[in-house]
N, C-alpha and C positions, 0 to 999 in steps of 0.2 A: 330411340327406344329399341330396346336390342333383344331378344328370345322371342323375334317373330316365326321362326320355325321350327319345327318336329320333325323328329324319325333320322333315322341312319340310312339307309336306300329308298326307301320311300318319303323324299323331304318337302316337307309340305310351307310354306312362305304365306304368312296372309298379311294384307297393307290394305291400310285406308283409314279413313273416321266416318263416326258418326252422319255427319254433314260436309263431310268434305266434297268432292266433282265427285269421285268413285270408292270402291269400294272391290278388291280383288284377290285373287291366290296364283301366286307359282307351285304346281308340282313339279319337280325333277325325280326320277328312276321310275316312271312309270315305264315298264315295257312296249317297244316298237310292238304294230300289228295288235292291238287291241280296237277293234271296230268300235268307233266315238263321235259322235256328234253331239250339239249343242241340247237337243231336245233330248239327252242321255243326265244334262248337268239339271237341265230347266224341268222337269218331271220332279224331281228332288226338292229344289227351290221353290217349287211352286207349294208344295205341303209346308213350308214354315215362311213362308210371305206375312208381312204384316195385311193388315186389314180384311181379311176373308169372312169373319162374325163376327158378333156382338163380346165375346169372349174374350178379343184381343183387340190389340192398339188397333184404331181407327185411320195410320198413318199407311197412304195408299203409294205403295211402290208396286212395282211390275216386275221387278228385280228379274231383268233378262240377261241371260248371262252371254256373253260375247268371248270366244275363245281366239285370242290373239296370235298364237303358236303352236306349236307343238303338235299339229294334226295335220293331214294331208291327204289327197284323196279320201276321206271318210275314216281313217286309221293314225291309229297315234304313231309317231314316226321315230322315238326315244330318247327325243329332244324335249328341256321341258316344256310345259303347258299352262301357258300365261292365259286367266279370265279375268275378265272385269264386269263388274254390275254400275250402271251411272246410277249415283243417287240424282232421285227429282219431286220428292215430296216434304225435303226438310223445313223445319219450322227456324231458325237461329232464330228471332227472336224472343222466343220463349225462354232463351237462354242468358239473355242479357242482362238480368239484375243477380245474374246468381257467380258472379266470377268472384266475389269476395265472401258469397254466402254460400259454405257446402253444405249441399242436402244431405241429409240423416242417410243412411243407407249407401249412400254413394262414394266413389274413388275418390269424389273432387278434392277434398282438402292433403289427402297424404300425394294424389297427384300432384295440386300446387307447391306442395311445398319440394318436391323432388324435383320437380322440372322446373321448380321458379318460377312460376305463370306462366312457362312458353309453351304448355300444353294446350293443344285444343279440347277446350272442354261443353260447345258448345254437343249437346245430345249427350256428352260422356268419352266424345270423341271417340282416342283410342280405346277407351275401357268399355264401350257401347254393346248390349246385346247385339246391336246393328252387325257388327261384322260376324255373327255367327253365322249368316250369309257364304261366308267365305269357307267355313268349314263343309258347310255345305257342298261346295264347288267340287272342294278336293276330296270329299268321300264319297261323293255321287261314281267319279274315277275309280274310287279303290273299291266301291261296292260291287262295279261291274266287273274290276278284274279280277276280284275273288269269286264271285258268281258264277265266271268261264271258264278259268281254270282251278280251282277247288271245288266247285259248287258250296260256298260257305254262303250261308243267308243269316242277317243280322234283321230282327224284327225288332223293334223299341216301341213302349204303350205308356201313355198315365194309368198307372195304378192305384194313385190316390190323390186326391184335392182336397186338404183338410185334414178332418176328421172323417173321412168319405172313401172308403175303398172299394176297388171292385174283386168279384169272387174268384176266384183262381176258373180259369179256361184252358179246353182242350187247346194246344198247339196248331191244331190244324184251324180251328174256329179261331182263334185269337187274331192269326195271322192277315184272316180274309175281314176281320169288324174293324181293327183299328180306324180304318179312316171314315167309319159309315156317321161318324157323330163330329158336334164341333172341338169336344175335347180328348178326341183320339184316346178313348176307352173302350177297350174291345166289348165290356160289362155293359149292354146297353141301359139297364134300369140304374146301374151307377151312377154309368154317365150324366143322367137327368139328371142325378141329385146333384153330380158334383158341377153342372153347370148353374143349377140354383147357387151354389155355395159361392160361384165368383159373381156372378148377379148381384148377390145379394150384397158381395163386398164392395165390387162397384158403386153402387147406388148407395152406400154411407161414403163414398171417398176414399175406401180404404184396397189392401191386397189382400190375397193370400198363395200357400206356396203350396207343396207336394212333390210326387215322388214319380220319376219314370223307370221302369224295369227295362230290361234289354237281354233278350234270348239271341244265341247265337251259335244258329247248327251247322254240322258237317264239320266241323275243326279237327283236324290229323291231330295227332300224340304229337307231342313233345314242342310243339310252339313256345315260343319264349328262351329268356337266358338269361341265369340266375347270375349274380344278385339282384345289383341295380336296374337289370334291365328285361327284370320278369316281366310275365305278360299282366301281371298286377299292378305291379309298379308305370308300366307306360300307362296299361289304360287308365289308372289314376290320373298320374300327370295331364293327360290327357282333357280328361272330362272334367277335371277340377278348372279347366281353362275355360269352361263357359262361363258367362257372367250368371251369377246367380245360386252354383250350386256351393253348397256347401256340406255333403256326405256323398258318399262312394263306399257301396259294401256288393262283397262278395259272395254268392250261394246264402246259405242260413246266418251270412254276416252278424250282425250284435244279438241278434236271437240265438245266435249261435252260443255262445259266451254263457247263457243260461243253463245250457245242456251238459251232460255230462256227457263223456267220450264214446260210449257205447251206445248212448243215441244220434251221437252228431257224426262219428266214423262215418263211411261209404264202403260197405262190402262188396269186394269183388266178388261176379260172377259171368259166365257165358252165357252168350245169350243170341242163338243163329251164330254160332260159331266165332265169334267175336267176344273179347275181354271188354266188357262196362262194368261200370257199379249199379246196388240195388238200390240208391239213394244216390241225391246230387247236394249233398249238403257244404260239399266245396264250392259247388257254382261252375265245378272244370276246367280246376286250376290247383295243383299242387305243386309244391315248390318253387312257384313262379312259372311253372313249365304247364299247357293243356295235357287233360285227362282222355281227349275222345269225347266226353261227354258234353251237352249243352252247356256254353257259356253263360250264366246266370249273373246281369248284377241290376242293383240299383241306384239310380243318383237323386240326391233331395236337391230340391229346389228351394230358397228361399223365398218369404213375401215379395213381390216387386218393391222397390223402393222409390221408386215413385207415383207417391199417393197426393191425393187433392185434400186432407185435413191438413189444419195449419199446425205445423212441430216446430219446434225452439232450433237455433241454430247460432253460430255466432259471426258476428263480421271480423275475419281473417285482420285486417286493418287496425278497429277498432279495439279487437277484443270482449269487445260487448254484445250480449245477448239479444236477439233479435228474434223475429214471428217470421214464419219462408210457411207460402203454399206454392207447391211446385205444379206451375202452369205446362201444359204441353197433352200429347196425346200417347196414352202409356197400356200398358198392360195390366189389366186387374191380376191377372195370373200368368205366368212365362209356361207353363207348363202343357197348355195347349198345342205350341208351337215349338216343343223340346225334340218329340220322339224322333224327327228328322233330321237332329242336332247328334241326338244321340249315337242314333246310328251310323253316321257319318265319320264321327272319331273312332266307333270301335271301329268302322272299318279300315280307315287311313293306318290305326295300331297293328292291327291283323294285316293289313298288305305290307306292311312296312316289315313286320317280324316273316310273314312267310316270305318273302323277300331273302329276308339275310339269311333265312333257313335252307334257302335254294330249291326252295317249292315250285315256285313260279319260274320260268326261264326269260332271259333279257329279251327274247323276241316269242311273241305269240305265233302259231299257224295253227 
């Protein structure tokens, strides 16, 4: 399987399955002299762990990450930086009657038939939310070395579960709630509803999906490099590599499309001696290049797809229609356990492009 990694100097490698012994990321170009330790990666990983409430999968890992390289004395050395997580709470056989039978929702069948059954597809194997773990690893990295030398901070929330949104929030209040609730909504009366709303899908068998925002301040001018390789364009690529999403918009994204141009424009003006805009309906991003102003996006999530009613399927084999309830221990809603995900990629994207920008220098002091 081959497009295991990302980025041009900041290259990020992730390996493993679902249920395999481990589960891990190589970064290479992180800069020598970044102060790093383990409980730097595990503070990160610990916010999107399985099993923490009733909200999410019940599958209890501890996912301790173990930094194989690349550190020394307490400082990264500019060598890459190999982790590893052991899995040890996998189920396989929950998975065994399902090698001929692909769940609705799921990779299984276009995976079998590309790799010829020699895919592990026990959990989803390769295609498993399980390794977004590893994203994890390698942003937890690029969040601190934008933090130290930019001071850029990426904050990521659910803003919606359902039909269920939360109200727009001060920046500064936003920042300090996200993690006060199970569903990492800064909106505390939101959140209540939107945790009925996965409850309530739970308790029929069923999912539901939503949407995580991602604010991202302090970003210098002119990040990014147009065409292919705006800063729209990776973080796309990017986040569309979670399992599960399936949209990515920008500032006033598809609401935007609605507006005429004289309400969706961003007027320049000064402000403490500084050139910003009086609106952010880009999201701080024109031409693929930043604006200075907060990075604004969204990613939708889809329903989990694996739900306990019983759907039609067919046997690969046979050709014949068949009843599949997919046994195992799942998540009513991913979206719980995203905004750590999220943040993670925008930031690998953002170290990676201020990187090649020559923002950052090869050796910290």
């Amino acid at each position: 399987m081959s497009s295991s990694s990302i980025g041009r100097r900041y290259v990020f490698t992730s390996f493993g399955e679902s249920h395999g012994r481990c589960i891990g990321a190589v970064v290479d170009g992180c800069p020598a002299g970044l102060e790093l330790d383990e409980n730097d990666i595990q503070k990160m990983l610990d916010l999107r762990k399985p099993g923490q409430s009733i909200v999410t999968t019940q599958r209890k890992e501890e996912d301790k990450v173990e930094i194989l390289s690349g550190v020394f004395r307490g400082y990264t050395t500019g060598a890459p930086i190999a982790m590893i997580i052991w899995n040890t709470d996998q189920r396989s056989r929950d998975y065994e009657n399902l090698t001929l039978k692909p769940r609705p929702g799921h990779s299984d069948y276009p995976a079998y038939i590309k790799y010829k059954g020699f895919n592990d597809y026990r959990g989803g194997g390769r295609f498993s939310g399980r390794l977004t773990a590893t994203f994890v690893m390698a942003g937890a990295i690029a969040r601190k070395l934008l933090s130290q030398t930019l001071r850029i901070e990426t904050h990521s929330y659910t803003c919606q579960i359902g039909k269920v949104k939360m109200k727009q929030q001060t920046s500064a209040k936003m920042k300090n709630a996200i993690y006060n609730n199970e569903v990492r909504c800064p909106d505390s009366r939101a959140a209540q509803k939107m945790k009925a709303v996965i409850l309530a899908a739970r308790k029929n068998g069923d999912s539901v999906g939503g949407i995580v925002e991602s604010v991202t301040a302090n970003l210098p001018v002119g990040i990014g490099e147009p065409i292919f390789g705006s800063l729209e364009s990776d973080l796309s690529k990017a986040l569309f590599s979670i399992p599960a999403v399936k949209g990515v918009e920008f500032g006033s994204g598809f609401h935007g499309s609605t507006l005429h141009g004289s309400q969706n424009n961003d007027e320049y003006i000064v402000k403490n001696g500084k050139i910003v805009t009086r609106t952010n309906n880009a999201g701080g991003i024109l031409g693929g290049l930043s604006t200075g102003m907060p990075l604004v996006l969204r990613v939708a999530f889809k329903p989990a797809s694996s739900i306990s009613k019983k759907q039609q399927t067919v046997d690969i084999k046979t050709k014949k229609s068949v009843s599949l309830i997919v046994q195992g221990r799942h998540d009513p809603c991913v979206v719980p356990r995203a905004p750590p995900v999220v943040d993670s990629l925008v930031s690998v994207v953002l170290a990676d492009h201020s990187l090649r920008a020559g923002l950052i220098s090869p050796v910290i002091r």
